[in-house]
Every structure is written in structure tokens, then in C-alpha cells.
PDB file of N, H, CA, C and O in Angstrom:
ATOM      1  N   UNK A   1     -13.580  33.193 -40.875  1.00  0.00           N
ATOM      2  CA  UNK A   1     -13.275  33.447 -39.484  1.00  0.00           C
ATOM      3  C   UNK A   1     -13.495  32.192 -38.643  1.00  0.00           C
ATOM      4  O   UNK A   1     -12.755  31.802 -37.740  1.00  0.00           O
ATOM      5  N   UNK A   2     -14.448  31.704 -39.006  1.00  0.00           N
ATOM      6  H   UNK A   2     -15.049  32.021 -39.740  1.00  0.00           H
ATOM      7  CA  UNK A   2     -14.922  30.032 -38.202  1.00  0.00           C
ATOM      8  C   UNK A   2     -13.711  29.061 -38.349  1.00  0.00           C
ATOM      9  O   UNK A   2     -13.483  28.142 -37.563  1.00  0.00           O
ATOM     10  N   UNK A   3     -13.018  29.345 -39.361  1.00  0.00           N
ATOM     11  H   UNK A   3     -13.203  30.091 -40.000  1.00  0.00           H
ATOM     12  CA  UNK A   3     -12.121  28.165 -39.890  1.00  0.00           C
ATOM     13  C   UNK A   3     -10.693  28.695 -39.044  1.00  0.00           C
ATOM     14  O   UNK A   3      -9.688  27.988 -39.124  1.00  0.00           O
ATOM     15  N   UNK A   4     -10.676  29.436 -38.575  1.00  0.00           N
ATOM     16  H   UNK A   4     -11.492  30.010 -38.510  1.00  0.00           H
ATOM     17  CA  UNK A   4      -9.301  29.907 -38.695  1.00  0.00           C
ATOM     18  C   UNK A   4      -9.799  29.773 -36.859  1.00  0.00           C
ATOM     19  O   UNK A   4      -9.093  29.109 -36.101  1.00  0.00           O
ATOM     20  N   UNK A   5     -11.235  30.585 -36.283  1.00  0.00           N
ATOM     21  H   UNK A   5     -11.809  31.125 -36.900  1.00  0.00           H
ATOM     22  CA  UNK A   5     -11.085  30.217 -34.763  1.00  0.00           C
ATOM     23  C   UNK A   5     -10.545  28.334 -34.298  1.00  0.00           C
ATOM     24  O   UNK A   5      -9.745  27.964 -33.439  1.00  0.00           O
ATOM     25  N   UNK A   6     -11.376  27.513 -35.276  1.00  0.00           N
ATOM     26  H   UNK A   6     -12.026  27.813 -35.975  1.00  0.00           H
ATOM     27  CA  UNK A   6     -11.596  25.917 -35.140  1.00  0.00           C
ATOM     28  C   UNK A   6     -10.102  25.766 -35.267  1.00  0.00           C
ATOM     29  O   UNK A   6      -9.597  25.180 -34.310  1.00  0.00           O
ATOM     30  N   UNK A   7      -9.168  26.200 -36.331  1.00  0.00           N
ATOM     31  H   UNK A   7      -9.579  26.676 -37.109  1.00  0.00           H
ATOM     32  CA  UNK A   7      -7.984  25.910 -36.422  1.00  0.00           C
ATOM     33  C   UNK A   7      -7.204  25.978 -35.158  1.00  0.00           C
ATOM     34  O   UNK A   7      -6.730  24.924 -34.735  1.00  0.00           O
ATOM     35  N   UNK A   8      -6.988  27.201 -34.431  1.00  0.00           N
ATOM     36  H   UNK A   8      -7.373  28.057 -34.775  1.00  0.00           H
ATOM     37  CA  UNK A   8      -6.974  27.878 -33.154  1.00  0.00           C
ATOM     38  C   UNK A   8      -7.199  26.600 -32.127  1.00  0.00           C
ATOM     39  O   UNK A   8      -6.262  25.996 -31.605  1.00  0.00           O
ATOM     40  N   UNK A   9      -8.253  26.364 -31.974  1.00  0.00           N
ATOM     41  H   UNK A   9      -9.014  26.855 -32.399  1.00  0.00           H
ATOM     42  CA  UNK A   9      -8.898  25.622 -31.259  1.00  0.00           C
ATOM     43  C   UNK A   9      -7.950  24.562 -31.373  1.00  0.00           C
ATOM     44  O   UNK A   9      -6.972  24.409 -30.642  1.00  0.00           O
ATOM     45  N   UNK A  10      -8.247  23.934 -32.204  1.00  0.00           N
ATOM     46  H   UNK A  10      -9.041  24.059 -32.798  1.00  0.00           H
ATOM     47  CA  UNK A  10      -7.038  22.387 -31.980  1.00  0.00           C
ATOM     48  C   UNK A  10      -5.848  22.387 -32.184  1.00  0.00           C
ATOM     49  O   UNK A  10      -5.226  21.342 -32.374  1.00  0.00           O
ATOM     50  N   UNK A  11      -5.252  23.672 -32.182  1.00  0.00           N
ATOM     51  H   UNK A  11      -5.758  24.521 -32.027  1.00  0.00           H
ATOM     52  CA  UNK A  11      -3.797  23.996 -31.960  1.00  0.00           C
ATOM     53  C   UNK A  11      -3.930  23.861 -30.586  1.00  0.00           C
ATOM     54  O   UNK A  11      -3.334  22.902 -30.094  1.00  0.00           O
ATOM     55  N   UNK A  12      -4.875  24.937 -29.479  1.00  0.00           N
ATOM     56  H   UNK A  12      -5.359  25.716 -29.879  1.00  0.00           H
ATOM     57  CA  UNK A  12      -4.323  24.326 -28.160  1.00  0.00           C
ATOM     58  C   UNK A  12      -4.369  23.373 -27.339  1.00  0.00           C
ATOM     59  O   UNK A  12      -3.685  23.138 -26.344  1.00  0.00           O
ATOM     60  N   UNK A  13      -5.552  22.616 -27.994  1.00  0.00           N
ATOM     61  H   UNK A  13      -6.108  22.807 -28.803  1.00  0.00           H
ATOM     62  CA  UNK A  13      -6.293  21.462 -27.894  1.00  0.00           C
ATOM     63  C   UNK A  13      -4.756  20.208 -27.637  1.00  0.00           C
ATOM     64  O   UNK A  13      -4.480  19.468 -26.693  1.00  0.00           O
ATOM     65  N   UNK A  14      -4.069  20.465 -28.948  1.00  0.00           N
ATOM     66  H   UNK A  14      -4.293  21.067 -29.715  1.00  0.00           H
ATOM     67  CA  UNK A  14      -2.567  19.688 -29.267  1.00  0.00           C
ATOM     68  C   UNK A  14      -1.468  20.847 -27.755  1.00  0.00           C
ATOM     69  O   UNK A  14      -0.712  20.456 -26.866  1.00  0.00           O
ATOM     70  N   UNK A  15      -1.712  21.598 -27.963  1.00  0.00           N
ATOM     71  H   UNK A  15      -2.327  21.915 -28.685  1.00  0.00           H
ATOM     72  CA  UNK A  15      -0.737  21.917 -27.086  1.00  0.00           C
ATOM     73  C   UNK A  15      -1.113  21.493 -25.520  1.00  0.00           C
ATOM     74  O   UNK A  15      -0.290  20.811 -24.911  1.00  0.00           O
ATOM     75  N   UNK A  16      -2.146  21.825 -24.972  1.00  0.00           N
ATOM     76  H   UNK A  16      -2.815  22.379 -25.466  1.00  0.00           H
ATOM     77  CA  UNK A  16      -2.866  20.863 -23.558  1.00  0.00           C
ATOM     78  C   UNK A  16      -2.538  19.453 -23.470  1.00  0.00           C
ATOM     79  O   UNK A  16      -2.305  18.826 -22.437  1.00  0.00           O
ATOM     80  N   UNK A  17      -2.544  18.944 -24.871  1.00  0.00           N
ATOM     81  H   UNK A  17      -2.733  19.453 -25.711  1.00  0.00           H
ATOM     82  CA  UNK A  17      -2.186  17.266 -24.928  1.00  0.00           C
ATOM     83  C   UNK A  17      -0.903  17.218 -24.315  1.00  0.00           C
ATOM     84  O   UNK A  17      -0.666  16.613 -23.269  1.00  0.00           O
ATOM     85  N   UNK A  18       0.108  18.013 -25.135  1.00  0.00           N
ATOM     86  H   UNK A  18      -0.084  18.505 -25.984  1.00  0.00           H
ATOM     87  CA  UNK A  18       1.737  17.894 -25.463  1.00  0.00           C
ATOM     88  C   UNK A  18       2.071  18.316 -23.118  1.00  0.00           C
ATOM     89  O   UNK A  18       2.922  17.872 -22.346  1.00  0.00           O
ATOM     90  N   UNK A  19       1.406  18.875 -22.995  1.00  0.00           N
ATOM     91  H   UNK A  19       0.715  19.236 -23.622  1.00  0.00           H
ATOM     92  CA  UNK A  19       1.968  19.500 -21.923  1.00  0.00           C
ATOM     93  C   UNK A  19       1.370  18.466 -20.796  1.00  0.00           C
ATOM     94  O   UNK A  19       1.998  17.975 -19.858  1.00  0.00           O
ATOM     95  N   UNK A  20       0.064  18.276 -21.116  1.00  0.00           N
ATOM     96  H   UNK A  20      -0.446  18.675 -21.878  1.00  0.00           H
ATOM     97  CA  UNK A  20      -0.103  16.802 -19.995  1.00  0.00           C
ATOM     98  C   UNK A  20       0.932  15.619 -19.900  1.00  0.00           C
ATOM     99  O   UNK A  20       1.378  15.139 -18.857  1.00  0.00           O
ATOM    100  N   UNK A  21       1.284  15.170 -21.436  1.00  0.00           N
ATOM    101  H   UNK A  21       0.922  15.559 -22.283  1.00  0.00           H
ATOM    102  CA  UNK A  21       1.969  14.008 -21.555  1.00  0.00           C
ATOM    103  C   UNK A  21       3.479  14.146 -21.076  1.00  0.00           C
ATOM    104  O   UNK A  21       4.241  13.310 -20.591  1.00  0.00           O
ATOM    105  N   UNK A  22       3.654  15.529 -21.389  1.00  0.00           N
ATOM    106  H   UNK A  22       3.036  16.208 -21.784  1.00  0.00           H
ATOM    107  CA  UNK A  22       4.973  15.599 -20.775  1.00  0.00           C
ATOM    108  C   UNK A  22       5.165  16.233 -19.132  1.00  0.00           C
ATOM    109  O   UNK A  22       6.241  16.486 -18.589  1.00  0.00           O
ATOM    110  N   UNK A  23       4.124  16.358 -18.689  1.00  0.00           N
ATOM    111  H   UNK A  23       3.251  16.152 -19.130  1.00  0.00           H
ATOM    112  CA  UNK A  23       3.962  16.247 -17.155  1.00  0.00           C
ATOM    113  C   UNK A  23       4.038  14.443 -16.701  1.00  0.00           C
ATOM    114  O   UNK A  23       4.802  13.850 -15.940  1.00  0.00           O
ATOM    115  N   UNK A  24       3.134  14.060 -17.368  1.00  0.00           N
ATOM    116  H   UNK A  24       2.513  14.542 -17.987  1.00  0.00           H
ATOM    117  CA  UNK A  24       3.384  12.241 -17.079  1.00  0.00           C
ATOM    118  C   UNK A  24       4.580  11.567 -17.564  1.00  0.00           C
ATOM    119  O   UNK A  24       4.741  10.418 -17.153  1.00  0.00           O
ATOM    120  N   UNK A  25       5.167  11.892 -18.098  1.00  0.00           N
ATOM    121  H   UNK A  25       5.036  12.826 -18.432  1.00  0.00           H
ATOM    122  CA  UNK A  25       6.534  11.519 -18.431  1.00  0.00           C
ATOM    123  C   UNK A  25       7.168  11.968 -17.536  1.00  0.00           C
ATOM    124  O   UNK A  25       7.601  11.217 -16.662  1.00  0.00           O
ATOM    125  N   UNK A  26       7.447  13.616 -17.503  1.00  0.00           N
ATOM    126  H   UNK A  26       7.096  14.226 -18.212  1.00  0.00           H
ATOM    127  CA  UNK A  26       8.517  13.553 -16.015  1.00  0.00           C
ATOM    128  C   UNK A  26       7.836  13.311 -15.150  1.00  0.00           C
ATOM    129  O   UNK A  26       7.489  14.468 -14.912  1.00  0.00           O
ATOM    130  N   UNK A  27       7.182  12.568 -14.238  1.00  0.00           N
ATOM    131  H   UNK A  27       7.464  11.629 -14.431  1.00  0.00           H
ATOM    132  CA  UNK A  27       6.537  12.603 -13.132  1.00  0.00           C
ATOM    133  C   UNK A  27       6.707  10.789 -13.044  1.00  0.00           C
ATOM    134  O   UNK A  27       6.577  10.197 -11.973  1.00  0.00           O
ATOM    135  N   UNK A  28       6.947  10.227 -14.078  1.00  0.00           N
ATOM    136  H   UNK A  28       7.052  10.709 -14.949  1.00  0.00           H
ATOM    137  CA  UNK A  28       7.470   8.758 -14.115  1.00  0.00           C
ATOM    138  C   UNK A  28       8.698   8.716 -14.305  1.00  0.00           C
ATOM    139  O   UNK A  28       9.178   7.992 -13.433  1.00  0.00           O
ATOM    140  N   UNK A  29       9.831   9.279 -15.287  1.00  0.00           N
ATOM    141  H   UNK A  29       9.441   9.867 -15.995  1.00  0.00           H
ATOM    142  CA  UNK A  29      11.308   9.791 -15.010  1.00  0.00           C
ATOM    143  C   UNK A  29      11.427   9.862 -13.154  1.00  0.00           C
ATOM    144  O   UNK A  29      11.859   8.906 -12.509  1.00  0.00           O
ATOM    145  N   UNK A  30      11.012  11.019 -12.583  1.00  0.00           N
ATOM    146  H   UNK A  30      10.661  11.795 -13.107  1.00  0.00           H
ATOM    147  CA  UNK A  30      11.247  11.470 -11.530  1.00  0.00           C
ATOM    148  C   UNK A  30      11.038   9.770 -10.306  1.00  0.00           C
ATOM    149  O   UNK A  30      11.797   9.267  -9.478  1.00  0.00           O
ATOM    150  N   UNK A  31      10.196   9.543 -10.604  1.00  0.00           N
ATOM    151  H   UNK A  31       9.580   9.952 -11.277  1.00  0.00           H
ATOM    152  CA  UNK A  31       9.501   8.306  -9.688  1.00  0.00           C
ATOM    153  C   UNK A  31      11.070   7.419  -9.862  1.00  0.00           C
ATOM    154  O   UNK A  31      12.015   7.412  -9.073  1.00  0.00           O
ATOM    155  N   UNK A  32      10.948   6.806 -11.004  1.00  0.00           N
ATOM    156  H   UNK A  32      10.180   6.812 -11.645  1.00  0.00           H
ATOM    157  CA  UNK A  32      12.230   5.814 -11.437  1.00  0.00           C
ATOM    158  C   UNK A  32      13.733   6.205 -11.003  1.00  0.00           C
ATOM    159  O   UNK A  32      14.438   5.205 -10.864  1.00  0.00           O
ATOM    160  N   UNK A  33      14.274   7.222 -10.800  1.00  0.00           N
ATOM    161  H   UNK A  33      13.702   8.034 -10.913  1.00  0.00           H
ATOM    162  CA  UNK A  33      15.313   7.876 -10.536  1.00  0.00           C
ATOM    163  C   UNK A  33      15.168   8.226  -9.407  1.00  0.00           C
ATOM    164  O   UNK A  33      16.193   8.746  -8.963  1.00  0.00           O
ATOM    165  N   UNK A  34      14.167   8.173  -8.561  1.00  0.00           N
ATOM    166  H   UNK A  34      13.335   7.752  -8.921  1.00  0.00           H
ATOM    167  CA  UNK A  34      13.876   8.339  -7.063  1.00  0.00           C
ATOM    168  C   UNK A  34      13.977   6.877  -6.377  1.00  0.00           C
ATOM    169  O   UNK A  34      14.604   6.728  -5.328  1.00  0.00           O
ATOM    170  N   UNK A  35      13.288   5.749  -7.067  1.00  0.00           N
ATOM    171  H   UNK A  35      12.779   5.871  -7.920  1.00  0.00           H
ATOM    172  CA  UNK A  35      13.808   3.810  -7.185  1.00  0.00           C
ATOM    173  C   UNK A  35      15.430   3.678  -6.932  1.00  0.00           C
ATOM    174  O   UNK A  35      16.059   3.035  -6.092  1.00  0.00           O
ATOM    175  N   UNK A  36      15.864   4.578  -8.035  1.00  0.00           N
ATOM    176  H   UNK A  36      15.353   5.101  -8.717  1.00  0.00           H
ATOM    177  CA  UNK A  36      16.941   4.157  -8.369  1.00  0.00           C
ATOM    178  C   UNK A  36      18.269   4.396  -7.153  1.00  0.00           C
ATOM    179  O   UNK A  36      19.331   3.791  -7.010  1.00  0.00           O
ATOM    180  N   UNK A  37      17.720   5.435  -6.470  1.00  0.00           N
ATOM    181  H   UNK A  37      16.857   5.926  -6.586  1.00  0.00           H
ATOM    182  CA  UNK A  37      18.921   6.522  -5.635  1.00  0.00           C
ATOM    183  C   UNK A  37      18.023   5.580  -4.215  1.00  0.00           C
ATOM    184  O   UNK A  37      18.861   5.348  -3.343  1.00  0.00           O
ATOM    185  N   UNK A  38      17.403   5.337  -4.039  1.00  0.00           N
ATOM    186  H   UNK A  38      16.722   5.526  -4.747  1.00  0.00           H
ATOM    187  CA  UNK A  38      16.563   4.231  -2.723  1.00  0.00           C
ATOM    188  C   UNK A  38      17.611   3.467  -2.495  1.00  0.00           C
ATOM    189  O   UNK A  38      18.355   3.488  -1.515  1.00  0.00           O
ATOM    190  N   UNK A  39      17.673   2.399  -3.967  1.00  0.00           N
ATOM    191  H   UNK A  39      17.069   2.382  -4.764  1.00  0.00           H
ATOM    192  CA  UNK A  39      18.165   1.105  -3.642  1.00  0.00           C
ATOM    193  C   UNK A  39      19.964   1.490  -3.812  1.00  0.00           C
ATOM    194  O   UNK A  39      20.828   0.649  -3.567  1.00  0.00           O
ATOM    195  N   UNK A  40      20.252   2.823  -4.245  1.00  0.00           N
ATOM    196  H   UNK A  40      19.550   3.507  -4.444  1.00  0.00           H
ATOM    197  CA  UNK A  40      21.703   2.921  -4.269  1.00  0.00           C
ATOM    198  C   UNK A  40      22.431   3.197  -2.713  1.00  0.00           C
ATOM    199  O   UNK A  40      23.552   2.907  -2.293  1.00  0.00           O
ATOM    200  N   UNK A  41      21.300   3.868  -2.092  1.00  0.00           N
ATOM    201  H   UNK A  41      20.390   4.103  -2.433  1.00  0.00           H
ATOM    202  CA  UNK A  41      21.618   4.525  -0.916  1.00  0.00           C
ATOM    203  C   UNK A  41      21.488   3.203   0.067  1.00  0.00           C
ATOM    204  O   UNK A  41      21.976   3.179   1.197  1.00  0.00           O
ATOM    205  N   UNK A  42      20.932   2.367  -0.384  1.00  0.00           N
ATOM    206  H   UNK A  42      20.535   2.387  -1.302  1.00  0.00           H
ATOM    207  CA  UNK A  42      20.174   1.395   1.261  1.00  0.00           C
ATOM    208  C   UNK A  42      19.044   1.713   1.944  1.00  0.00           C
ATOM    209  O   UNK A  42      18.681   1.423   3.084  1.00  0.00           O
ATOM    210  N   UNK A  43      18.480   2.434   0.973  1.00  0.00           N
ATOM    211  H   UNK A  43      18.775   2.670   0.047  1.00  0.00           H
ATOM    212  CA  UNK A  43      16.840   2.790   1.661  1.00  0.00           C
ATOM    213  C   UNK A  43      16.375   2.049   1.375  1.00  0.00           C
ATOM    214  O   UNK A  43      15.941   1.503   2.389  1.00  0.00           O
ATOM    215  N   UNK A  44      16.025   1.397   0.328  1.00  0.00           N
ATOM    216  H   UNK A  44      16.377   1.841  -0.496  1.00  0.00           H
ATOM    217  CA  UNK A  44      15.140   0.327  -0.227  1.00  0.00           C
ATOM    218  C   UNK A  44      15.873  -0.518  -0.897  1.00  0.00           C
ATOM    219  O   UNK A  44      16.688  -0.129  -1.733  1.00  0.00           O
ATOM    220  N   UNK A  45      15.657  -1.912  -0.586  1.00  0.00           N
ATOM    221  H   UNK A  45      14.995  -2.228   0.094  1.00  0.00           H
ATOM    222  CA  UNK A  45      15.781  -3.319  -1.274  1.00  0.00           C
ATOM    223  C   UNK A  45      15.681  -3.354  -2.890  1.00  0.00           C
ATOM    224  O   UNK A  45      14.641  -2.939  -3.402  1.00  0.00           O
ATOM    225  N   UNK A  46      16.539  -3.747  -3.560  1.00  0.00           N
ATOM    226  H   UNK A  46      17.384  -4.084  -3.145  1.00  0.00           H
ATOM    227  CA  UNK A  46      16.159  -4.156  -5.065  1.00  0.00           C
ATOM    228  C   UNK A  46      15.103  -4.638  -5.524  1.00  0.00           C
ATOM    229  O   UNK A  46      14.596  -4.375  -6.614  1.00  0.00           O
ATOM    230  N   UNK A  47      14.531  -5.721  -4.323  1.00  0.00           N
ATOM    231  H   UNK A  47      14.943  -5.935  -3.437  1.00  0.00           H
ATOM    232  CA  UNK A  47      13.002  -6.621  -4.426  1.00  0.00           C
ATOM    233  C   UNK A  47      12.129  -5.747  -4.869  1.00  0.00           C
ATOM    234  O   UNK A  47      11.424  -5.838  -5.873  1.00  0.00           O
ATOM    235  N   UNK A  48      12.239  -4.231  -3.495  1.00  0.00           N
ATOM    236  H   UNK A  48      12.812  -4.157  -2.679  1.00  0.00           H
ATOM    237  CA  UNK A  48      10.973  -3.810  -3.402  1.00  0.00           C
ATOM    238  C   UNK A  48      10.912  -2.605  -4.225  1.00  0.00           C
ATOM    239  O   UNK A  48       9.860  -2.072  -4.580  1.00  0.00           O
ATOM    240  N   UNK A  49      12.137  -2.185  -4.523  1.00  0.00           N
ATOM    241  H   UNK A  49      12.991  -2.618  -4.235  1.00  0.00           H
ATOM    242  CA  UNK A  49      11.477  -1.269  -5.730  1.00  0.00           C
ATOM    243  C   UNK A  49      11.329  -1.534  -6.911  1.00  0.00           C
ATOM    244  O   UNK A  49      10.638  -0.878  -7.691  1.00  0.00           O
ATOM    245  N   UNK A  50      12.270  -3.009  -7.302  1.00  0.00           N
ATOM    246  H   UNK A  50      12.831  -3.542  -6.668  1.00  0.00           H
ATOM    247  CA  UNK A  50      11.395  -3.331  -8.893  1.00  0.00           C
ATOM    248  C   UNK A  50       9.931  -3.597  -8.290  1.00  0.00           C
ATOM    249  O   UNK A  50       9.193  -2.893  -8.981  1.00  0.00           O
ATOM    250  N   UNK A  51       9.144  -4.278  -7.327  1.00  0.00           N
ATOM    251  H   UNK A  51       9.743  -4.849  -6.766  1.00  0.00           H
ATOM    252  CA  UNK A  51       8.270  -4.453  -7.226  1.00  0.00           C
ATOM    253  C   UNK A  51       7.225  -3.217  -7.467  1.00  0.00           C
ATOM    254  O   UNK A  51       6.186  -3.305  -8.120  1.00  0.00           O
ATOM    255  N   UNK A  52       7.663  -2.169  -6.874  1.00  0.00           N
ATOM    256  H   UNK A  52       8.508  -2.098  -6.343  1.00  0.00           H
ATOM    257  CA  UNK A  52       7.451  -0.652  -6.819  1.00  0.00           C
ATOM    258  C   UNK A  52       7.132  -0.250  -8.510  1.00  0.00           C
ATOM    259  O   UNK A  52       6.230   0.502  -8.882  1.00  0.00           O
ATOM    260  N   UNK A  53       8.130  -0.968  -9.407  1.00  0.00           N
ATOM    261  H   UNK A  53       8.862  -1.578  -9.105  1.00  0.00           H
ATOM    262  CA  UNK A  53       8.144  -0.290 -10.663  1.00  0.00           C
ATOM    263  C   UNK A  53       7.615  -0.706 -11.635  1.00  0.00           C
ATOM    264  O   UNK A  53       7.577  -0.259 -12.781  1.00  0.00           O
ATOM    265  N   UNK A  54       6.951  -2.078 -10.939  1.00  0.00           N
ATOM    266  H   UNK A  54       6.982  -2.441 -10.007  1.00  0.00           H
ATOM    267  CA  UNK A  54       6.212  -3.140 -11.706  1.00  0.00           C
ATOM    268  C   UNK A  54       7.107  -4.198 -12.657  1.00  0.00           C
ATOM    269  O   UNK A  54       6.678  -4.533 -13.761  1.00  0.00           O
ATOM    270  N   UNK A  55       8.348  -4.681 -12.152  1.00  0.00           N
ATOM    271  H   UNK A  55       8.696  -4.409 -11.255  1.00  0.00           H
ATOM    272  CA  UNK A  55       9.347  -5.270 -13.078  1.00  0.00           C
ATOM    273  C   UNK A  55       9.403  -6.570 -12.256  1.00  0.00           C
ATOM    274  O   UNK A  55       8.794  -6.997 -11.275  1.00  0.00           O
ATOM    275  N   UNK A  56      10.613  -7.128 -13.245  1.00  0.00           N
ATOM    276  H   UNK A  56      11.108  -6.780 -14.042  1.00  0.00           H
ATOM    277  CA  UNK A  56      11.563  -8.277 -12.030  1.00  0.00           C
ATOM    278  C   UNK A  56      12.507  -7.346 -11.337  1.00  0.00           C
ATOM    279  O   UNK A  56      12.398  -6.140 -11.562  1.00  0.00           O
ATOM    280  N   UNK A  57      13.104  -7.635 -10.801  1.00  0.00           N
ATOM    281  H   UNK A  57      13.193  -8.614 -10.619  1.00  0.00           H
ATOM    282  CA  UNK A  57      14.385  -8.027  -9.778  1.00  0.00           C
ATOM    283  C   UNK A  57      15.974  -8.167 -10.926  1.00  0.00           C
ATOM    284  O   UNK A  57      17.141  -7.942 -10.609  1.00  0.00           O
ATOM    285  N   UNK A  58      15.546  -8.508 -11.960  1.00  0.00           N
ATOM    286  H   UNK A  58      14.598  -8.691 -12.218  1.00  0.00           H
ATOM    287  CA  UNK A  58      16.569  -8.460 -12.637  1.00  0.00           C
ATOM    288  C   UNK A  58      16.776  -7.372 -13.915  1.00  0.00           C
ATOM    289  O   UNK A  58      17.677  -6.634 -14.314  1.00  0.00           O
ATOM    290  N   UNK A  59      15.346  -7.734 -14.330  1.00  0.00           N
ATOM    291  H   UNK A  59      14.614  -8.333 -14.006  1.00  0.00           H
ATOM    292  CA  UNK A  59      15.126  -6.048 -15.263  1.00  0.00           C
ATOM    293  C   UNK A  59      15.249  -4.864 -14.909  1.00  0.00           C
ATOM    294  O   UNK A  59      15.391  -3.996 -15.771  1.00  0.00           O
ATOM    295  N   UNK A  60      15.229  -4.593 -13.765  1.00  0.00           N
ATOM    296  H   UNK A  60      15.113  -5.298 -13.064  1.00  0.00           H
ATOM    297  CA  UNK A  60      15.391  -3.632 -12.788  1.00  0.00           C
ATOM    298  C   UNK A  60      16.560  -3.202 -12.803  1.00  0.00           C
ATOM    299  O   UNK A  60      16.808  -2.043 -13.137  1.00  0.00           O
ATOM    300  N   UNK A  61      17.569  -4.148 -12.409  1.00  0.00           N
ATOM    301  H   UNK A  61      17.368  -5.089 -12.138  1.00  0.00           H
ATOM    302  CA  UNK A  61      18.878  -3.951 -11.932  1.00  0.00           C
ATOM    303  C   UNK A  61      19.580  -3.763 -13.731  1.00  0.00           C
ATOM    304  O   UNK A  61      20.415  -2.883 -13.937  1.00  0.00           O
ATOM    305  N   UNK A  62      19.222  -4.467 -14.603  1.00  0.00           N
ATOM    306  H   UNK A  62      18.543  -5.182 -14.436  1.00  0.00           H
ATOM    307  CA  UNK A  62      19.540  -3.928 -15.513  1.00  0.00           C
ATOM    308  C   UNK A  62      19.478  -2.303 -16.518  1.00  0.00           C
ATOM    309  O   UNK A  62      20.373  -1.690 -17.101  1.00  0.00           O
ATOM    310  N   UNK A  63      17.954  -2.022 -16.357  1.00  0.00           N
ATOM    311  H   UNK A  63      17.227  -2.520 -15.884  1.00  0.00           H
ATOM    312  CA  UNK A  63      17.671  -0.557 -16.536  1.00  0.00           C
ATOM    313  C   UNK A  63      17.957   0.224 -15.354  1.00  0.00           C
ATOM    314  O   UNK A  63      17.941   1.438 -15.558  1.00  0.00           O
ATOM    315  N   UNK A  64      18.218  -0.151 -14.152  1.00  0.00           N
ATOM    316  H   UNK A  64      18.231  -1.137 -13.987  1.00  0.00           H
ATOM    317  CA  UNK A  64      19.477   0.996 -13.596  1.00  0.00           C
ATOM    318  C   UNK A  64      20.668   0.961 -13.047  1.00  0.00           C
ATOM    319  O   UNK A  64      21.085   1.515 -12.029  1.00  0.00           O
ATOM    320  N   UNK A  65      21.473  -0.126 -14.228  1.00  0.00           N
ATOM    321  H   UNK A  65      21.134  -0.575 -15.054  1.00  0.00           H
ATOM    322  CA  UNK A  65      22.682  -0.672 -13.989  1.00  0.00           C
ATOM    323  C   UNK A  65      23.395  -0.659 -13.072  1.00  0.00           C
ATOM    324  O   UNK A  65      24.390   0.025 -12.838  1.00  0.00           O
ATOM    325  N   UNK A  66      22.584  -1.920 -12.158  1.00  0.00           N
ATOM    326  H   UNK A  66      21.774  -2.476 -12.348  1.00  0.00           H
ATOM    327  CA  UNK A  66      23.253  -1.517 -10.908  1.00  0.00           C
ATOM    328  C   UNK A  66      24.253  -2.763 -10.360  1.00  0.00           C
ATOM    329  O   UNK A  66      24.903  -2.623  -9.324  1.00  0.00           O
TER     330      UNK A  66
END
């Protein structure tokens, strides 16, 4: 019975992981695609949201082919 609760246990243990990481994933998706529609619209400068995204100015414009 111990083996099978412990088993239990780090099944949700893995599932709490899986569901944090994929909260931080979309929540950085969402951020980047929010960059992206800024500088498409004229809200924000190319400068300042690669700056925003922690890039260059040119890596930027490349990962959101702009």
C-alpha cells in the first residue's frame, strides 16, 4: 500500500510540474506575440521591444518576421 500511495505521490508531483511549466510557457508565448502585434501596430518601436525581450534589434525582427 506504501508503494503504490509514494507511486501516487510522484505522479502528481510530475503532473504539478507539467502544469506549472506549461503555464510559463504560455505566459512567455503570450508576452512575445503581445511584442510582436506592439511593434506591428505602431505602439511600440522595434528598439524597445527587442529590448523588452531581451534580444537585438535584429534577432527580433527576424523571430517575428517582420
Amino acid at each position: 500500500m506504501a508503494a503504490n500511495e509514494a507511486h501516487e505521490e510522484g505522479r502528481e508531483e510530475g503532473r504539478a510540474e507539467g502544469r506549472a511549466e506549461g503555464r510559463a510557457e504560455g505566459r512567455a508565448e503570450g508576452r512575445w506575440t503581445t511584442l510582436v502585434e506592439l511593434v506591428q501596430e505602431g505602439i511600440l518601436t522595434l528598439k524597445d521591444a527587442a529590448k523588452r525581450a531581451g534580444m537585438s534589434e535584429d534577432k527580433f525582427r527576424k523571430l517575428a518576421a517582420l
